[in-house]
Structure formats: structure tokens, C-alpha cells
N, C-alpha and C positions, 0 to 999 in steps of 0.2 A: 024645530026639527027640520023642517024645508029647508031654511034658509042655512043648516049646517050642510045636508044634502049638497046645496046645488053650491055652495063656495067651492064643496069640495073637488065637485064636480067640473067646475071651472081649473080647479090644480090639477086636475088628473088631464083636463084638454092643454093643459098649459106643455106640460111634461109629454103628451103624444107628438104638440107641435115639436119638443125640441128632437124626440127621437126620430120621424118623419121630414123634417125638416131642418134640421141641424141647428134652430133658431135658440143657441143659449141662453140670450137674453131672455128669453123665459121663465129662466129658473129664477132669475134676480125680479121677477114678477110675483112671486107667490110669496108669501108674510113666512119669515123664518117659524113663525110659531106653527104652521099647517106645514110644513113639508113633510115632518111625519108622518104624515097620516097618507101620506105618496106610499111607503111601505107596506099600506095593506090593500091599497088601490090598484098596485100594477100588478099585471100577470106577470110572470117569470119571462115571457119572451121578450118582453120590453125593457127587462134588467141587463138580459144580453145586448138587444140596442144598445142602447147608455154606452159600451164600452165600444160599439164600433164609432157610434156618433162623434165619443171622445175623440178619437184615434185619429179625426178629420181634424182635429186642432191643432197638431203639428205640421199642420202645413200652413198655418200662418204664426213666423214669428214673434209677431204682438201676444200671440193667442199663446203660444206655446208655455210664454212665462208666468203665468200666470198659475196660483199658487190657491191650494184652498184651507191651509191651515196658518194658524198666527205663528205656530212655533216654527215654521220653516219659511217665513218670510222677513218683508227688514218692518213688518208693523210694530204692532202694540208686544214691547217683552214682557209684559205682564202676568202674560195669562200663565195660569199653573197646572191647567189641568184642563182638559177638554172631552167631551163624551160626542159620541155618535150612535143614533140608533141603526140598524144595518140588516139587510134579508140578503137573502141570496136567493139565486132564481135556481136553485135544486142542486142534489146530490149526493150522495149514500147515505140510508136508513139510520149507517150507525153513527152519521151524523146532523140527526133528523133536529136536534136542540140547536142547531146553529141556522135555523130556518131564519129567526128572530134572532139577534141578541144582538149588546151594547160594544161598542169599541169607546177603551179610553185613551187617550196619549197623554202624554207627560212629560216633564225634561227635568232629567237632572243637574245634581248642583255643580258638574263638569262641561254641564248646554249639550249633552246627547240627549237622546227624542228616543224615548222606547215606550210600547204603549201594551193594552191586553183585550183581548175578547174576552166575554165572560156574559152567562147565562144571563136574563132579565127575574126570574122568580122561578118557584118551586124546586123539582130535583136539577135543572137544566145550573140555578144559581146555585146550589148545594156541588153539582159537579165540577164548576166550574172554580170553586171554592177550594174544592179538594184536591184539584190538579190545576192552577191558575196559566191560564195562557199569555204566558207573556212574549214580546218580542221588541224587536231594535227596527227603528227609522233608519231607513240609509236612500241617500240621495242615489237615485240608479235610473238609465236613459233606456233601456231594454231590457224586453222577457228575454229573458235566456232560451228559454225553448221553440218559442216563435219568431226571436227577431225584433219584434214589435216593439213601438215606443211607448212609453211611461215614466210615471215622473217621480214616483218613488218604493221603494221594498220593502216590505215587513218580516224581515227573518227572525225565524222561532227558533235557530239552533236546536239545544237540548236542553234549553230552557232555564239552564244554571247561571243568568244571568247576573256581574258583581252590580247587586242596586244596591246600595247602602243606606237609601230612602225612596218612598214610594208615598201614592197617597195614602191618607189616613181611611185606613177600615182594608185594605188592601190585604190580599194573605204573601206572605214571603213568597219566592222565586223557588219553583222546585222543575225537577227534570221532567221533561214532557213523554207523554206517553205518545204510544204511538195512534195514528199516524204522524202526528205534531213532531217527531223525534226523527224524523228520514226527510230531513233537509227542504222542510215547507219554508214554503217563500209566499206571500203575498205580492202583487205589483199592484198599481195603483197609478188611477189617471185623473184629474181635475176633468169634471164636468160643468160644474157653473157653483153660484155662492153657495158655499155649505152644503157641495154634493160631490162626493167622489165613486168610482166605479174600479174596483178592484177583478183579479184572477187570482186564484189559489191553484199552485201547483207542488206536487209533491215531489220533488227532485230525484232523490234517492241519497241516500249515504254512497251507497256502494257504485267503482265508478261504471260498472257495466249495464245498470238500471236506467229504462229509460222513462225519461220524465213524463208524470199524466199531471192532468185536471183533476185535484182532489175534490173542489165540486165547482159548482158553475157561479156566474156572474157573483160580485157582493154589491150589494149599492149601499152607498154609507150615506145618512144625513144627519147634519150635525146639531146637535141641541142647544143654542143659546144661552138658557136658560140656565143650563147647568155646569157652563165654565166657574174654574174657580180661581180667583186673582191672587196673585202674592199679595199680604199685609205689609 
């Protein structure tokens, strides 16, 4: 039990040095297997870091291109299916089930990237079940609302997305409820190996609405272990 304690303990100092100190190369320090465990160590205010931290990567070109999924780089086209476990550092009550949950990406058989959120267990998987959240990868350089750089978009439209295939155990594509259904965008920044740091904003449909924070920071970490390759 000590020795679980203080590794972890060492991952949590690893991850203050990068948000304190902008030093990335830290994250590529911690064993892919323990960085989950980063999700129940940080305080929320440290999830907000992560995204200012990022934001200092576009000013060095090296750093900018840098990519933290396989499906959107020139690696391995293998992969079929990717999972991230993911918190967010706060945000309305009534969506207090998206404190914890899983992100999948996937690509179809056209090489478009659409991925989903969806509960980890109990009623949170049961809901997410019953109204699956799905959305579309798109390469995009700016929030729309701030300006700010990022390196890609997760738009939910209205959720009637044409997937003609999805992974197995997956529920069909159905119209999103609200607030999912008033022009949520995710953006999304590369933070170091198999960590990104997202913002969820809620746009509006209509064009006189002006855009909020549907809730705060997301920090995504990726699970290894549970990619799945094409046969």
C-alpha cells in the first residue's frame, strides 16, 4: 500500500511540475498505466491549469504540431478504436454524471473521426445508453468565442449523425437532448503523451444567443490498454 501511495504521489508531483512550470516532458514520465489515476488526484483548479499551460505550446512551432491521437496523425493506421478516461474540473448539477466519464474516438470506413462520451457504470451508463453522445472530430485552429488556439472540435450537432458502423456494443446515433442539442462544441488542446485538455461551450442554435462555458475544464487521459486494432 505505501509503495502504491508514494508512486502515485510522485505522478501527482510530476503533473504540478508541468502545470507550475510548463515542463511537458513530464507527462512522458509517468507509465501510461498510472495516469489515470492523475483523475482522482488533481483538484479541479489544476485541470483549469492544463489548459492555460497548453496554450503556451503555440508559441513554439516544434511544439505546436504535435498531436495526441493516432487517428489524427501520419502513425500507426491501425488503431480502431481508442478510449479516454476524462473529469472535468466542474459544472452544473444537472450535469453532475459527466464529473467522471469515458471518451471513445473511432473512424469510419470513409477516415472521418467521430467519437462519444458516455457514463463509466450505474444510472450515469444507463443514461448515457439511452441518449448516446455522440460527435464529429474536425480539425479547427480557434475557440470561436475566445479567440484562442486549439488543435481540434468535438461538435455534437443534433446528434443524427449518418454512421453506418460504430463499435460493437455501441447504441445507434439518436438526436441529442438538450443541452447537447444548442450547438455544443468541445475544443481541444494537446498536452503531453496521452493527455489532452478540452473546453465545452455551448454556442446556441439561435443567432442572437451568446456563447457560455457549458462547464469547466475536461482533462482527458488516454487508456492504452484498451485500444482496439483492426484484424
Amino acid at each position: 500500500m505505501y509503495l502504491s501511495i508514494n508512486i502515485h504521489s510522485v505522478d501527482l508531483v510530476r503533473f504540478l511540475i508541468l502545470c507550475f512550470r510548463s515542463s511537458r516532458k513530464k507527462i512522458g514520465d509517468i507509465p501510461e498505466e498510472r495516469r489515470k489515476r492523475l483523475l482522482h488526484l488533481l483538484e479541479p483548479r489544476l485541470i483549469s491549469r492544463a489548459w492555460e499551460i497548453a496554450g503556451t505550446r503555440y508559441e513554439d512551432p516544434k511544439l505546436a504540431s504535435k498531436n495526441a491521437s493516432s487517428f489524427l496523425s501520419d502513425g500507426d493506421g491501425d488503431i480502431m478504436l481508442e478510449v479516454w478516461n476524462c473529469r472535468t474540473s466542474g459544472g452544473p448539477l444537472f450535469l453532475a454524471w459527466l464529473k467522471f466519464f469515458k471518451k471513445a474516438i473511432f473512424c469510419s470506413k470513409n477516415r472521418e473521426i467521430y467519437g462519444r462520451f458516455h457514463g463509466e457504470s450505474g444510472l450515469a451508463g444507463i443514461a448515457s445508453s439511452i441518449s448516446p453522445l455522440y460527435f464529429k472530430v474536425r480539425q479547427l485552429k480557434e475557440v470561436m468565442s475566445t479567440e484562442q488556439p486549439c488543435d481540434r472540435a468535438y461538435e455534437f450537432g443534433d446528434g443524427l449523425f449518418d454512421l453506418h458502423e460504430y463499435p460493437r456494443g455501441f447504441p445507434r446515433p439518436m438526436k441529442h437532448s438538450w443541452p447537447f442539442n444548442d450547438q455544443v462544441i468541445v475544443y481541444v488542446r494537446y498536452v503531453g503523451p496521452g493527455l489532452l485538455i478540452g473546453q465545452a461551450w455551448q454556442e446556441g442554435a439561435a443567432l442572437e444567443q451568446v456563447p457560455r462555458k457549458l462547464f469547466s475544464e475536461i482533462l482527458m487521459v488516454k487508456d492504452y490498454a484498451s485500444q482496439v486494432k483492426r484484424q
